[in-house]
C-alpha positions as CSV (number, residue, x, y, z in Angstrom):
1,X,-3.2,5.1,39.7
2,X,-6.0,2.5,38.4
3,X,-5.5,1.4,34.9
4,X,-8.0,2.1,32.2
5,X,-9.1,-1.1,30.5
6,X,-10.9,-1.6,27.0
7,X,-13.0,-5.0,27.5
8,X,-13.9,-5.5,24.2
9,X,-12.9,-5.3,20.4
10,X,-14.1,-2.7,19.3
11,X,-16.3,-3.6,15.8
12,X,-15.5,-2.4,12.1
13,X,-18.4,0.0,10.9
14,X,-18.4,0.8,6.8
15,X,-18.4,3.4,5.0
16,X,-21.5,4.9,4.9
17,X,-22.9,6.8,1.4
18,X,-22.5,10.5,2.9
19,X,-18.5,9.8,4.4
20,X,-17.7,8.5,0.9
21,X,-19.5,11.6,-0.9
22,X,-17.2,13.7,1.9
23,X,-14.1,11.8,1.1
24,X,-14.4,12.5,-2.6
25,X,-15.0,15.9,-2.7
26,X,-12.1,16.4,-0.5
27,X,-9.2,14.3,-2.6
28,X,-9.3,11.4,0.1
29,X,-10.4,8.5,-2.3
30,X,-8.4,7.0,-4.8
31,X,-9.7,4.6,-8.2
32,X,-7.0,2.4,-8.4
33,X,-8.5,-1.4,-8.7
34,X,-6.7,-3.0,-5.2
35,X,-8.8,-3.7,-2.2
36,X,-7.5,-4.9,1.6
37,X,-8.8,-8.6,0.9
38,X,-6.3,-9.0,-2.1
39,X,-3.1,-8.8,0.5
40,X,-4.3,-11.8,2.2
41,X,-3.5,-14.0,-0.7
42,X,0.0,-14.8,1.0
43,X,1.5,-18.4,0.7
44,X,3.4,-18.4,4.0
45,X,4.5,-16.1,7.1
46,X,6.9,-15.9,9.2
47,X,7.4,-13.9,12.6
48,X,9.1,-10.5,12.8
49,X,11.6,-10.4,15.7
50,X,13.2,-7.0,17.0
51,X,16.7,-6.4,18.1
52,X,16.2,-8.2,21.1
53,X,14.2,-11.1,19.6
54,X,11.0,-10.5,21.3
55,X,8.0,-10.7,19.1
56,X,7.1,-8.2,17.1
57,X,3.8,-9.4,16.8
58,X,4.3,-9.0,13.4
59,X,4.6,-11.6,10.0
60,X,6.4,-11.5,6.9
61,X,4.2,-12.6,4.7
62,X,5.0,-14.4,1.4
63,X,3.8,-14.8,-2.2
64,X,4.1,-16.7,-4.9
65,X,6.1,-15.5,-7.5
66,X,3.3,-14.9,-9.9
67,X,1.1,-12.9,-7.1
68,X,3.8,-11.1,-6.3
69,X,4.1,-9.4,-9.7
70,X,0.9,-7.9,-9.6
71,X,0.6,-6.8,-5.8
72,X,3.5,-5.4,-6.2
73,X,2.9,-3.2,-9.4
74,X,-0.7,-2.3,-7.9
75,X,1.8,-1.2,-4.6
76,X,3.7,0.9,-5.9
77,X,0.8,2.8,-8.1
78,X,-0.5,3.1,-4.3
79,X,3.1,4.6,-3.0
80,X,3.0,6.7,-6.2
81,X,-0.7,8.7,-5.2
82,X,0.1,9.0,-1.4
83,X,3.2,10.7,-2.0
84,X,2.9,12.4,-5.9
85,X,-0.3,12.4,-6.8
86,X,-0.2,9.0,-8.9
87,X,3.1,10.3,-11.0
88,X,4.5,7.3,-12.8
89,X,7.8,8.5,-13.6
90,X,9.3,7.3,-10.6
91,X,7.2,3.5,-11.1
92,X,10.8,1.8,-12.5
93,X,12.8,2.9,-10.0
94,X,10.2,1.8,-7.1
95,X,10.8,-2.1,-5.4
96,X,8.4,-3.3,-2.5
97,X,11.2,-4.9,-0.2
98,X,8.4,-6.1,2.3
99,X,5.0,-7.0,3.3
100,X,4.2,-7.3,7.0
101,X,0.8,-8.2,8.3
102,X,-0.4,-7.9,11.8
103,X,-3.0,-10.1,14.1
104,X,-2.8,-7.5,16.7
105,X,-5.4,-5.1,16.6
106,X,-9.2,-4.3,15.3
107,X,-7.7,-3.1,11.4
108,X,-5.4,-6.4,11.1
109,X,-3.1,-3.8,9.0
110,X,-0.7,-4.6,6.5
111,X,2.9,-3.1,6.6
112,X,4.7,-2.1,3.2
113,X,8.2,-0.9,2.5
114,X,9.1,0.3,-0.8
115,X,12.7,1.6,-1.7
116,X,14.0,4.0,-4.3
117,X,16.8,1.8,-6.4
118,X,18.1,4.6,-7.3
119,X,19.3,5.9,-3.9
120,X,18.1,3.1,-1.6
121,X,15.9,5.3,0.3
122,X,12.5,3.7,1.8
123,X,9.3,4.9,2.9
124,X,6.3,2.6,4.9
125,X,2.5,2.9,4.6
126,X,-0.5,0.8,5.5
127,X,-3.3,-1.0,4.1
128,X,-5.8,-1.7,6.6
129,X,-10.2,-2.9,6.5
130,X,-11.9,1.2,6.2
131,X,-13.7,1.6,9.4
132,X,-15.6,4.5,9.2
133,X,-14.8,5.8,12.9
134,X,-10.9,5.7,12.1
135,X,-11.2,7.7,9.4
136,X,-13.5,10.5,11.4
137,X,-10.5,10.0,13.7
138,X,-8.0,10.5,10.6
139,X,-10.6,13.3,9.8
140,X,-10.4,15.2,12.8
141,X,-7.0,14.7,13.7
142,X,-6.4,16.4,10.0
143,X,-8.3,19.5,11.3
144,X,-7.8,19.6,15.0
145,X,-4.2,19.1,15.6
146,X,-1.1,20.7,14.3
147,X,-0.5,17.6,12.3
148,X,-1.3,16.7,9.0
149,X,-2.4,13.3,8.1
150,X,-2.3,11.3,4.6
151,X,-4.5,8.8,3.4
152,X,-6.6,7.4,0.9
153,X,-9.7,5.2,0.6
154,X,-10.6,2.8,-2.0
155,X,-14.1,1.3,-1.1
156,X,-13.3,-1.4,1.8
157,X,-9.7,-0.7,2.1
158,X,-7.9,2.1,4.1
159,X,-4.3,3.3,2.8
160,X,-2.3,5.4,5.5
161,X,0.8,7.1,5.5
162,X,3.9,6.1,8.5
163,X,3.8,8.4,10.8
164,X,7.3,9.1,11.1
165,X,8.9,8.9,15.3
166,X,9.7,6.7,18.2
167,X,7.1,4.6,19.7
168,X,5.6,5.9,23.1
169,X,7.2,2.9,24.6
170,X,10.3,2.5,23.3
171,X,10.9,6.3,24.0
172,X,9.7,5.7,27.6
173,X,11.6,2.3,28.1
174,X,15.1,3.7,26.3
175,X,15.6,7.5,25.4
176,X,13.4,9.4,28.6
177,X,16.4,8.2,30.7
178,X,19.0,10.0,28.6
179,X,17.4,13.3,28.5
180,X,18.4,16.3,30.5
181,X,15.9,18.2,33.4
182,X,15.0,21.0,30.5
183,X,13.7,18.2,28.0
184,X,11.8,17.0,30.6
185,X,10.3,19.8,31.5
186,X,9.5,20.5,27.7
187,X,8.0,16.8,27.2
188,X,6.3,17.2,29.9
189,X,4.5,20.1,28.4
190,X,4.0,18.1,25.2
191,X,2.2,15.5,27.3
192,X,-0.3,17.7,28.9
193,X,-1.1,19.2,25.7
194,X,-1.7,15.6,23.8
195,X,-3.6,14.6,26.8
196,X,-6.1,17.8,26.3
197,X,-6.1,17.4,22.0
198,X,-7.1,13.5,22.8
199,X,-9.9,14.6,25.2
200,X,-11.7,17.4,23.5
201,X,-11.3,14.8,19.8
202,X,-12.1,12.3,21.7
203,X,-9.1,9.8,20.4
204,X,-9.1,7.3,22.6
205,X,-6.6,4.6,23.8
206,X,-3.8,6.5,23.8
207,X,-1.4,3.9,25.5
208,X,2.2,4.8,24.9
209,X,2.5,2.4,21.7
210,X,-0.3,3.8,19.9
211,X,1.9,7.4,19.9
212,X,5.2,8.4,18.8
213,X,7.8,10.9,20.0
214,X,9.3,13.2,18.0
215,X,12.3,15.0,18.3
216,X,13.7,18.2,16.8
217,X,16.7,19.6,16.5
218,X,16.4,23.6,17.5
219,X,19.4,25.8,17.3
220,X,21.0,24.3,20.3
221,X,18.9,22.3,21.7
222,X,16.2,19.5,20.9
223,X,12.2,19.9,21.4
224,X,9.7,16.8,21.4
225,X,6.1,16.3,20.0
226,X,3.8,13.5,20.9
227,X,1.5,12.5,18.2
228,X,-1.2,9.6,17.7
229,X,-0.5,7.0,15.2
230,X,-3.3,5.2,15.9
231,X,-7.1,6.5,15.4
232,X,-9.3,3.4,16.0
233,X,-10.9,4.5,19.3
234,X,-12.6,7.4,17.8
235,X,-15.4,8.4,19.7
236,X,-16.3,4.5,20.4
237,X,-15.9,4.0,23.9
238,X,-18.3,5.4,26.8
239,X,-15.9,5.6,29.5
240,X,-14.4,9.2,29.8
241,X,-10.8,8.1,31.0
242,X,-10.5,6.3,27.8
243,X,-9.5,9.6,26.3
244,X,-7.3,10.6,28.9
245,X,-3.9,9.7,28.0
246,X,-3.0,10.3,31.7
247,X,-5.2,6.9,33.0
248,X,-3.4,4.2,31.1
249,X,-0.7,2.5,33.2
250,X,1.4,2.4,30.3
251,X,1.9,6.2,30.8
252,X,2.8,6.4,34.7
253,X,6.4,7.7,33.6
254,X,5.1,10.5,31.7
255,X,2.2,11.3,34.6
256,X,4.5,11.4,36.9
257,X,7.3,13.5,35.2
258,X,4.2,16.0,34.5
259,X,3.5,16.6,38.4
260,X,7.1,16.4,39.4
261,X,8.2,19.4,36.5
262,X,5.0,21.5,36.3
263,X,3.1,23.6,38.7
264,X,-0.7,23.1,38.5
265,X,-0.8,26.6,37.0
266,X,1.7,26.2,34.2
267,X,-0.4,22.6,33.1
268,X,-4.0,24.9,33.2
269,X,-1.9,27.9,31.2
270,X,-1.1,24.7,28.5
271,X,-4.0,23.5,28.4
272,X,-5.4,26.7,27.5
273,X,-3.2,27.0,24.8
274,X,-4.6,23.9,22.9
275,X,-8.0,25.1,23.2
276,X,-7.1,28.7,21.5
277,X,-5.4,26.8,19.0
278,X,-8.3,24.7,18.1
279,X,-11.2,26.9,18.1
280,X,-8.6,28.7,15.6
281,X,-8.7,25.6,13.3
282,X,-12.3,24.8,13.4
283,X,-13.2,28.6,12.4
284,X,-10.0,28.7,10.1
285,X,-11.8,25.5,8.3
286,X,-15.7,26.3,9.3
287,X,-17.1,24.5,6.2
288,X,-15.1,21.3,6.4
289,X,-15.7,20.6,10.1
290,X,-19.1,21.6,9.7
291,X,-19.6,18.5,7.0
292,X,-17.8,16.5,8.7
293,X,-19.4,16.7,11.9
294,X,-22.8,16.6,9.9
295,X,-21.9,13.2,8.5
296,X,-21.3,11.3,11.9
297,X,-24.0,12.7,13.5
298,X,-26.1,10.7,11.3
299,X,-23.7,7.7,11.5
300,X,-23.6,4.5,14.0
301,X,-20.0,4.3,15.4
302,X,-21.1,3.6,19.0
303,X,-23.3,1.3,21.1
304,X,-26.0,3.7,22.3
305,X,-25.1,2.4,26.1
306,X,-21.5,4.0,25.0
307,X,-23.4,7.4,24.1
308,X,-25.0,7.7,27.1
309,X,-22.2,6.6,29.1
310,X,-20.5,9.3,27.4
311,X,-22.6,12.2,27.6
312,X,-23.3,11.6,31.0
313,X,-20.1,11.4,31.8
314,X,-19.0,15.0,30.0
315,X,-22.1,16.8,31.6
316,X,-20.5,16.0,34.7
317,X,-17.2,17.6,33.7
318,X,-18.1,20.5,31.7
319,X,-21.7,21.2,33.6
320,X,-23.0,21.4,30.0
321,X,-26.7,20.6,29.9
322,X,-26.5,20.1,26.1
323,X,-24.6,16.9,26.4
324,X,-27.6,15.3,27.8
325,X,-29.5,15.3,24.4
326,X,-26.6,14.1,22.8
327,X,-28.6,11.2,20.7
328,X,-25.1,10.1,18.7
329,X,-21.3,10.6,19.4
330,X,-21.5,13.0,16.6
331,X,-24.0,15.1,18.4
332,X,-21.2,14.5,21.6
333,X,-18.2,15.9,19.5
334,X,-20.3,18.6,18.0
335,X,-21.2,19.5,21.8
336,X,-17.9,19.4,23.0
337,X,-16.4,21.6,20.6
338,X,-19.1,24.2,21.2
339,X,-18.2,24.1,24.6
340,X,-14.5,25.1,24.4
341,X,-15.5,27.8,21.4
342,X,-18.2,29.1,23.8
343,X,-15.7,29.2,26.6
344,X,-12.8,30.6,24.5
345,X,-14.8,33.7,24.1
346,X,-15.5,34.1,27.2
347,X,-11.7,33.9,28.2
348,X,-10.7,36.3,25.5
């Protein structure tokens, strides 16, 4: 199978006047005084191994003593409205244990953990540069999938929630081995649908690091989902297999556990089933989507050779004409989910 490639970085686009109006009246911005740039303060680093001591690709990063103080209170204010809506009772009790900052990737996101003194508990978020396509991607994944997604937006800086599960990779490299014919049936069914949600929201680069797997423990038995964790290729690139999940070499092992455990019929039958369930989200949350999808029609997240790589690209699939006067990637994802509410009907 050839191997999908992304040849270049993709660019940080702001905020524009409109998406901030949007975030706002939807609870997704936050007041507190602490922006991205403030983070990079740090006095020293040094690398993050894992268990095996390969490289992370990931620093501790260090303060001094007196900037320490303050990130830290501003942190935990930040912990405090991602998790209970800026109540500062729990503020004693809350201890950032680390900062982690990371080279690899368009956001250059910073890692926190804070713990709970009380009962040593700890939960992760993120600070990353706001790019206005990852948070359409944050957007849509919000009303599109069956997840929901946390963050918050202070002018130049993006706060996100963990995204609690196993990496992709790690899953495929350690755990896959270990589970029996009937899980993999199951995750194989769990790919196929994540490879359709990625295509019709157009998520792209879905290698198996930028998704987690998460199991569940039901009655006797345990189920898997796949979920994105990371939303930067959001409606950015114009080359279609970029939203396949099924191109990238990095998910052979699930690709090929999908044709060797499912019939062709059974993969069309799940398929199916995520487009029912999202024309039920976009008319369960009409309004919303609509504003959204209003907003980045207007708004530049895309080379226009990507558009019209794009477009083309989806006419061909779908045989929709109305993807050829698709003048944004807006006007794409508006098409596209016409499409698959036009068709829907037609099934049912």
């Amino acid at each position: 199978m050839k191997d999908v490639k992304i040849a270049f970085r993709k660019p940080i686009f702001p905020v524009s006047e409109a998406l901030q109006q949007y975030l706002e009246k939807y609870n997704r911005t936050t007041k507190i005084k602490f922006l991205y740039e403030d983070l990079l303060r740090f006095s020293d680093s040094v690398r993050i191994l894992d268990k095996e001591g390969k490289d992370t690709l990931w620093l501790g990063v260090l303060y001094s003593e007196y900037e320490f103080k303050e990130i830290e209170a501003n942190l935990n204010k930040i912990y405090t409205l991602l998790h209970s809506d800026g109540d500062t009772a729990t503020l004693p009790y809350l201890k950032v244990d680390t900062i982690d900052f990371c080279t690899f990737g368009n956001s250059k996101p910073f890692r926190i953990r804070v713990r709970n003194v009380l009962n040593d508990n700890y939960t992760y978020f993120y600070i990353k540069q706001a790019d206005a396509s990852r948070i359409f991607g944050l957007e849509l994944e919000d009303l599109l999938s069956p997840n929901r997604i946390n963050f918050l937006v202070y002018k130049n800086t993006l706060i996100e929630e963990h995204i609690l599960g196993i990496p992709g990779d790690v899953f495929i490299q350690k755990h896959l081995v270990n589970c029996t014919e009937l899980e993999k049936a199951q995750i194989s069914k769990e790919f196929v649908k994540f490879n359709e949600r990625c295509l019709i929201g157009l998520l792209g680069d879905m290698r198996s690091y930028n998704y987690v797997v998460i199991p569940i423990h039901d009655f006797d038995q345990v189920i898997y989902r796949i979920r994105p964790i990371d939303f930067d290729q959001q409606t950015y690139e114009g080359n279609l297999k970029v939203y396949l999940p099924q191109y990238f070499k990095e998910n052979n092992q699930m690709v090929n556990m999908v044709l060797e455990k499912l019939k062709p019929s059974s993969i069309e039958q799940y398929r199916k089933e995520v487009r029912s369930q999202i024309v039920k989200r976009v008319t369960s949350s009409q309004n919303r989507f609509d504003e959204l999808i209003s907003i980045m029609k207007k708004d530049n997240i895309a080379p226009e050779a990507n558009v019209i790589e794009l477009r083309t690209a989806l006419q061909k699939l779908t045989y929709d004409v109305n993807f050829k006067y698709c003048k944004t990637m807006g006007d794409i994802m508006e098409t596209g989910i016409k499409f698959v509410l036009r068709n829907y009907k037609k099934e049912y």
